[in-house]
C-alpha positions as semicolon CSV with decimal commas, in nm:
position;residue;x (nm);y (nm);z (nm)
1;X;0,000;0,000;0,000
2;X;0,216;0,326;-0,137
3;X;0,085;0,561;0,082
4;X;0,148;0,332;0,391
5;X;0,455;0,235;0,286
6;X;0,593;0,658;0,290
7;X;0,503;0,686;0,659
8;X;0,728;0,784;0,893
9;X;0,575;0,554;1,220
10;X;0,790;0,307;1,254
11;X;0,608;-0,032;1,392
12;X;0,737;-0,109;1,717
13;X;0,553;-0,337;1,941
14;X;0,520;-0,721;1,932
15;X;0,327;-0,759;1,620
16;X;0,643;-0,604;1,434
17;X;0,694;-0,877;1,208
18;X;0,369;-0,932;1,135
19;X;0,242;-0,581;1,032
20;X;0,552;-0,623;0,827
21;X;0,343;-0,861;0,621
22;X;0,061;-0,704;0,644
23;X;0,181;-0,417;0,466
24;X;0,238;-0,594;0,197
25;X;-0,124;-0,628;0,119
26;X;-0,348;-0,392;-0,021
27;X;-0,635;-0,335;0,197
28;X;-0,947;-0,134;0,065
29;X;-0,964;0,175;0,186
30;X;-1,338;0,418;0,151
31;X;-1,339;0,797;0,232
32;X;-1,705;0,895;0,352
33;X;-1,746;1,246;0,341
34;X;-2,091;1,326;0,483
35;X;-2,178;1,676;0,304
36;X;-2,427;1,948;0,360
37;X;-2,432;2,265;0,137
38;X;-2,021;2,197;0,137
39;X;-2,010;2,371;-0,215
40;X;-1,699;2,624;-0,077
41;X;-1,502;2,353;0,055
42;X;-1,573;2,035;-0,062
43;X;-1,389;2,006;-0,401
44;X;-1,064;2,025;-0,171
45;X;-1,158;1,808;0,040
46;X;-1,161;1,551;-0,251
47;X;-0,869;1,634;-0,373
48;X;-0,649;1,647;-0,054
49;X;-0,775;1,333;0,037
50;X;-0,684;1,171;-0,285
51;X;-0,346;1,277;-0,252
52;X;-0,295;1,124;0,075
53;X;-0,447;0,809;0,001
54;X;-0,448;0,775;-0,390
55;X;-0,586;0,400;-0,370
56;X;-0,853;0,500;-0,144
57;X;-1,233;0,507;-0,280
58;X;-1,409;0,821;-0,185
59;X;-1,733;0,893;-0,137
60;X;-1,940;1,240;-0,089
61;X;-2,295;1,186;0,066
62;X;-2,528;1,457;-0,005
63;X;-2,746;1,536;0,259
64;X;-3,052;1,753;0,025
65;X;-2,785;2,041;-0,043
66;X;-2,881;2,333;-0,207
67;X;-2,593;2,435;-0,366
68;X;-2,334;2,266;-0,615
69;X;-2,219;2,019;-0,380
70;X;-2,256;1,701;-0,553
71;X;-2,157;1,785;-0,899
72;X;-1,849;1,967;-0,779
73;X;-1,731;1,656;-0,573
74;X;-1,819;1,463;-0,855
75;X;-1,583;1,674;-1,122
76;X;-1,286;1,621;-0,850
77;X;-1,359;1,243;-0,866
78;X;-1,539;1,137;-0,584
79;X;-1,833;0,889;-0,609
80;X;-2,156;1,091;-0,493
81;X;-2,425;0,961;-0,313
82;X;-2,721;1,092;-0,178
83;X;-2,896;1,082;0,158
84;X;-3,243;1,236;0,147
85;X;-3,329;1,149;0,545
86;X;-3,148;1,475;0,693
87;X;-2,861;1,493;0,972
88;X;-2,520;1,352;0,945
89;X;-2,641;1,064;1,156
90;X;-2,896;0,916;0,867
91;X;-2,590;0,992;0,599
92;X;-2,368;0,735;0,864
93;X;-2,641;0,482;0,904
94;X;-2,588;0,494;0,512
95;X;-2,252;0,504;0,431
96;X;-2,191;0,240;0,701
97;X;-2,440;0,031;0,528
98;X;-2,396;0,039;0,138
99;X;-2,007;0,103;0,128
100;X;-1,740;-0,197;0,114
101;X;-1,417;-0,164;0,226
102;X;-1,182;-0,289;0,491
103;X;-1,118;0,078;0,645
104;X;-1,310;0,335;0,646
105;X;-1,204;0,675;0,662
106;X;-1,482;0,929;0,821
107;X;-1,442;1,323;0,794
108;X;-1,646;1,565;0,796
109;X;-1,660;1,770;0,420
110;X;-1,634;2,137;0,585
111;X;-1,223;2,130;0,474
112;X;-1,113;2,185;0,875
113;X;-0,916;1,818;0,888
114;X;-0,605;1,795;0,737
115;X;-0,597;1,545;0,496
116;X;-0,231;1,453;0,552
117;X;-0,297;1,289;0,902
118;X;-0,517;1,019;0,716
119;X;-0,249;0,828;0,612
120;X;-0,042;0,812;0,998
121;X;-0,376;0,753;1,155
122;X;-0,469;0,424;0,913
123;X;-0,138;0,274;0,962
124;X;-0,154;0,340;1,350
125;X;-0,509;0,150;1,308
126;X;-0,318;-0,145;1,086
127;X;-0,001;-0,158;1,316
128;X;-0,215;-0,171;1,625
129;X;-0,496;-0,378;1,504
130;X;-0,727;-0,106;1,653
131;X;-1,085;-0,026;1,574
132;X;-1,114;0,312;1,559
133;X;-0,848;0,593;1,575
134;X;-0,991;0,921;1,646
135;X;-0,807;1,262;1,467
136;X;-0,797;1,489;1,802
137;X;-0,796;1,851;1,705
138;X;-0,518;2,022;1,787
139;X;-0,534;2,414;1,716
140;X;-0,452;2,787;1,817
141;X;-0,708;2,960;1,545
142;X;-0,955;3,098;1,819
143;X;-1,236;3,094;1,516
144;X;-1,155;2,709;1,414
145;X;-1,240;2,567;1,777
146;X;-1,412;2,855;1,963
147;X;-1,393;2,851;2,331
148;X;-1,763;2,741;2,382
149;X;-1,734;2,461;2,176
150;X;-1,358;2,319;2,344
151;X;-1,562;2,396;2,668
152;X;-1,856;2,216;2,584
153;X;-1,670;1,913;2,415
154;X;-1,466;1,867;2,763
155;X;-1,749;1,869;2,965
156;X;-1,953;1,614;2,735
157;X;-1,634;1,401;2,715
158;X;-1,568;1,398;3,068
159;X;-1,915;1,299;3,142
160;X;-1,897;0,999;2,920
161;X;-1,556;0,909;2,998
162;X;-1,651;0,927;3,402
163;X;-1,943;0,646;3,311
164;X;-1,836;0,420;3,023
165;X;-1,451;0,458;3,068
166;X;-1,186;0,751;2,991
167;X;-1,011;0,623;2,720
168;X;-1,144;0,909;2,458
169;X;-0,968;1,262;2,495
170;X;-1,171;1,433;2,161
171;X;-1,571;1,265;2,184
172;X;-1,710;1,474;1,920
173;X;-1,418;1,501;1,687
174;X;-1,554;1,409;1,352
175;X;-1,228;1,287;1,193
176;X;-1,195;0,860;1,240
177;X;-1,033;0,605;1,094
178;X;-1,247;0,280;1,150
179;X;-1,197;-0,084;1,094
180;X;-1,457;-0,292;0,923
181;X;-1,548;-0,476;1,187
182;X;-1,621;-0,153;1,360
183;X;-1,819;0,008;1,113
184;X;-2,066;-0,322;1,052
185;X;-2,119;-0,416;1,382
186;X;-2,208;-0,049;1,456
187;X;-2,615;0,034;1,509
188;X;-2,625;0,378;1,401
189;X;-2,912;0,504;1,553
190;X;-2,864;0,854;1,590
191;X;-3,003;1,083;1,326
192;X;-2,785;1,395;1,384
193;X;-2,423;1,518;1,496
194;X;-2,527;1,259;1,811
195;X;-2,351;1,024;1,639
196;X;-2,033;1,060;1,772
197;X;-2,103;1,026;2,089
198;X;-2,288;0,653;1,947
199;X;-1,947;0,583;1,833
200;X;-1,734;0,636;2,131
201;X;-1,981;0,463;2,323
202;X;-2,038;0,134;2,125
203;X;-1,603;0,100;2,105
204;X;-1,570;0,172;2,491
205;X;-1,904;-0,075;2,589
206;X;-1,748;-0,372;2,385
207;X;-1,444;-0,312;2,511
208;X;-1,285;-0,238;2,149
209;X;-0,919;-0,143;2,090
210;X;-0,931;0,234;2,043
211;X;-0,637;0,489;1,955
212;X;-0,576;0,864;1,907
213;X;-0,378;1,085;1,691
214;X;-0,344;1,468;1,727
215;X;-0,437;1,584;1,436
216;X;-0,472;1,954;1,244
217;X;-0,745;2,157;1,316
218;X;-0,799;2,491;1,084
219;X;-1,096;2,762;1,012
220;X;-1,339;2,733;0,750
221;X;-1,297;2,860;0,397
222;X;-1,446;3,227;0,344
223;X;-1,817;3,130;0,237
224;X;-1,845;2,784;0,430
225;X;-2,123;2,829;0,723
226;X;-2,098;2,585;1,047
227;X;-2,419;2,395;1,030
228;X;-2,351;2,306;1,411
229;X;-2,579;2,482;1,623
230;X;-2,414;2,533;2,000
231;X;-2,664;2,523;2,242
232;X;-2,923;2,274;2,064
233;X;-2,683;1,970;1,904
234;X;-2,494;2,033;2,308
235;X;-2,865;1,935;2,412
236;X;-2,933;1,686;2,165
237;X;-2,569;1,512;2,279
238;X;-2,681;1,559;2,646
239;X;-2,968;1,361;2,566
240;X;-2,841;1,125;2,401
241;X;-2,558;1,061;2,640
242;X;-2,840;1,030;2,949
243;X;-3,042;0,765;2,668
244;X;-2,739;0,573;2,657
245;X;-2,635;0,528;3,002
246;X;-3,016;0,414;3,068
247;X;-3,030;0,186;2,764
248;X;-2,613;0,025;2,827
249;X;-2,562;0,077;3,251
250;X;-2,978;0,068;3,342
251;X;-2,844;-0,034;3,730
252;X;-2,680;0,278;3,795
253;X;-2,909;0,474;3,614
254;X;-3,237;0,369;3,782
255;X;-3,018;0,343;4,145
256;X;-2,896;0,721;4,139
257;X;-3,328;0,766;4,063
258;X;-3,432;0,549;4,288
259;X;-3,173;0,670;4,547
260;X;-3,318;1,026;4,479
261;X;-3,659;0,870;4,526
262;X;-3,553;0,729;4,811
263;X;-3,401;1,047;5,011
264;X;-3,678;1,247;4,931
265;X;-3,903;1,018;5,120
266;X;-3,714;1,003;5,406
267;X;-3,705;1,407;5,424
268;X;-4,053;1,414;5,381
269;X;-4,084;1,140;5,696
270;X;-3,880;1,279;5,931
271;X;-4,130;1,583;6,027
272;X;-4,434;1,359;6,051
273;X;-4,267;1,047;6,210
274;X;-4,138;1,338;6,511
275;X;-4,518;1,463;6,511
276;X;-4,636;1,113;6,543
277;X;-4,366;1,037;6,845
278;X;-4,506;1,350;7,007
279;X;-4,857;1,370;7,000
280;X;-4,939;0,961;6,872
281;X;-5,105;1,116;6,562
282;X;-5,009;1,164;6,248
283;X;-5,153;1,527;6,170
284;X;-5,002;1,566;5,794
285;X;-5,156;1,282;5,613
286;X;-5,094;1,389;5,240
287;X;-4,749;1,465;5,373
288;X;-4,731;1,090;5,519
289;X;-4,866;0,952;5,210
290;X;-4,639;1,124;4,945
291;X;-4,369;0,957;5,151
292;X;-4,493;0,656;5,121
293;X;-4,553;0,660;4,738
294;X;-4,206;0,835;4,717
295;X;-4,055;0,549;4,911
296;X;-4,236;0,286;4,647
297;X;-4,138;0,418;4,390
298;X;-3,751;0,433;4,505
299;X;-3,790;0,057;4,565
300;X;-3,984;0,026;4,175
301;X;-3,647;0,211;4,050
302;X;-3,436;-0,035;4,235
303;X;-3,609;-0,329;4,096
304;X;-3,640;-0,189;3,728
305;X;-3,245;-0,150;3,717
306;X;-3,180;-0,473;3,854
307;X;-3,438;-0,638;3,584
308;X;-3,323;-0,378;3,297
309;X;-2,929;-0,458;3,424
310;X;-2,957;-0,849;3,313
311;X;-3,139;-0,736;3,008
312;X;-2,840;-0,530;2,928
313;X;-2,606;-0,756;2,968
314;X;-2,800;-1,001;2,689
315;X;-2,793;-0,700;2,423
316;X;-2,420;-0,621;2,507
317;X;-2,359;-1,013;2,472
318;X;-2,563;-1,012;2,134
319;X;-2,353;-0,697;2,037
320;X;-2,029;-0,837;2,122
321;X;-2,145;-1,159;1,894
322;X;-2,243;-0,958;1,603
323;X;-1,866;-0,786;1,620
324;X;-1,683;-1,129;1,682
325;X;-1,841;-1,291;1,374
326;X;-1,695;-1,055;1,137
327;X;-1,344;-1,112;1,021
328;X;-1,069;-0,939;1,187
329;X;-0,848;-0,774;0,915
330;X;-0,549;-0,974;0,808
331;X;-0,364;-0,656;0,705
C-alpha cells in the first residue's frame, strides 16, 4: 500500500513482524465524506484526500444540499451519493451500510481536517490492530475551535468518559479512521451530529481497541457556514448521552433515581414520624402519604435497574457476537 509504505511511524511493538506482512497487502480503503451545502469547501476536500491516500475510494454523501455540492465533488472524482433522510447521523447509518471496504475513513466535508494525518492515523489502526483511531484537534485559530465549543466538548467528554470509561480525549471530533469490523457491527441510531457520541460509546461498551492521533485543526474557507448549532446539538448530545447510560448501565441509572426517590421520602418522613412520636397522631396525612408513594417508587427504580441490568447484559452479549463474527483484518 504506497501511501502506507511513505510513513514515517515506525512499527514497534510485538506484532512487528507481522504488520511487516501485512503491509504488503493492499487493503481497501473508503473515504465517507458526509456533506451538507459543502459547495466552498468540498472540491478540496476531494482532492487532498486523494493525494494522501491515492488507492482509497471516496465517497461524498449529499445530505438535500442546495448548492453545487454534488456535482463539484463529482468533477474532482469522488463517487456521490445521496442521503435524502437529513442529519449527518442518517448519511452514517448509510454510508456504514452500502459502502465496502476494509477501512473506512470518516471526515467531515467542511475542509477543517487535514488530509495529511489520514495516512499516519490508518497505519496506527493497521499496526495496532485497533478499531477506531480518532483525529484529536489540535489548534490555536480561536475561530476554528471557539472557546464554547472546546468547553462544551470537555465537559460532554468527561461525562462519558466518568461512566463508560476515559479512554477518549476528543468525543465529538468528527475525523476517524475505523476498521470494518467496527463500522458493521455499529447500530447507528442517531439521526444527527449525536452520532459521535454513538461511536465512542459502542467501542468503549465492547471493550474495542481504540487509539488517538493529534491531528490539524484549521478555520473554514471564506463562504463555508458551520451547520452546528451550540446550544441545541450540546442538548441533543446531552440527551443522548443520558439515553445511553439508561439503555447500556440501566443499574446505575435507575439506582442514582431510585436513590433520589428514596431520600426524598425520608425528608418528607422525618417531620411527621417526630409529630407522630409527640402527640401519637399523624396530623399531615398527604405529607405521610407522598412519603410513602415516594418510598415505592424508590424501591420500583431499584427493581427496574436490577431487571433492565440483566437485560443489558443479553444485548451487550448479542452486540459483542455480532462484532466477533466478522473477520478481523489480516492486514
Amino acid at each position: 500500500m504506497d501511501e502506507i509504505e511513505t510513513l514515517s511511524v515506525k512499527p514497534t511493538s510485538r506484532y512487528d513482524e507481522g504488520f511487516r506482512r501485512r503491509q504488503a497487502l493492499s487493503p481497501r480503503l473508503a473515504v465517507l465524506i458526509p456533506c451538507y451545502n459543502e459547495s466552498v469547501a468540498i472540491g478540496r476536500v476531494v482532492s487532498d484526500f486523494r493525494a494522501a491516500l491515492p488507492r482509497a475510494e471516496i465517497y461524498v454523501f449529499d445530505n438535500n444540499s442546495g448548492d453545487d455540492t454534488g456535482a463539484i465533488a463529482r468533477a474532482a472524482g469522488a463517487q456521490v451519493c445521496t442521503e435524502r433522510l437529513q442529519g449527518k447521523g442518517n448519511v452514517i447509518r448509510r454510508a456504514f451500510a452500502d459502502v465496502e471496504a476494509d477501512i473506512f475513513v470518516l471526515v467531515d466535508g467542511d475542509g477543517t481536517y487535514d488530509a495529511t494525518s489520514a495516512p499516519e492515523m490508518v497505519t496506527l489502526l493497521l499496526r495496532d490492530r485497533l478499531d477506531m483511531v480518532t483525529g484529536t484537534r489540535v489548534t490555536e485559530i480561536t475561530a476554528a475551535y471557539r472557546r464554547g465549543h472546546v468547553l462544551g466538548n470537555r465537559m460532554l467528554t468527561g461525562m462519558v468518559g466518568l461512566i463508560f470509561g476515559n479512554r477518549v480525549s476528543d468525543m465529538l471530533s468528527g475525523y476517524r479512521v475505523f476498521s470494518r469490523r467496527f463500522v458493521k457491527s455499529f447500530p447507528a441510531l442517531s439521526a444527527g451530529f449525536e452520532t459521535e457520541t454513538e461511536f465512542t460509546v459502542h467501542a468503549l461498551e465492547l471493550k474495542m481497541p481504540i487509539g488517538e492521533l493529534p491531528t490539524a485543526y484549521r478555520d473554514r474557507q471564506a463562504g463555508s457556514v458551520s451547520k452546528l448549532n451550540t446550544f441545541s446539538d450540546g442538548f441533543r448530545i446531552l440527551r443522548t448521552i443520558m439515553v445511553l447510560v439508561k439503555e447500556e448501565r440501566p443499574l446505575q441509572f435507575f439506582f442514582l433515581s431510585g436513590l433520589v426517590l428514596l431520600l426524598a421520602s425520608l425528608a418528607l418522613t422525618v417531620p411527621v414520624f417526630t409529630e407522630f412520636m409527640r402527640t401519637g397522631l399523624v396530623l399531615r396525612l398527604p405529607t405521610a402519604v407522598l412519603a410513602t408513594g415516594l418510598m415505592l417508587l424508590s424501591f420500583l427504580s431499584f427493581s427496574c435497574g436490577l431487571i433492565l441490568d440483566s437485560v443489558a447484559r443479553g444485548r451487550k452479549e448479542m452486540k459483542r457476537i455480532a462484532y466477533l463474527s466478522i473477520p478481523a483484518s489480516v492486514f
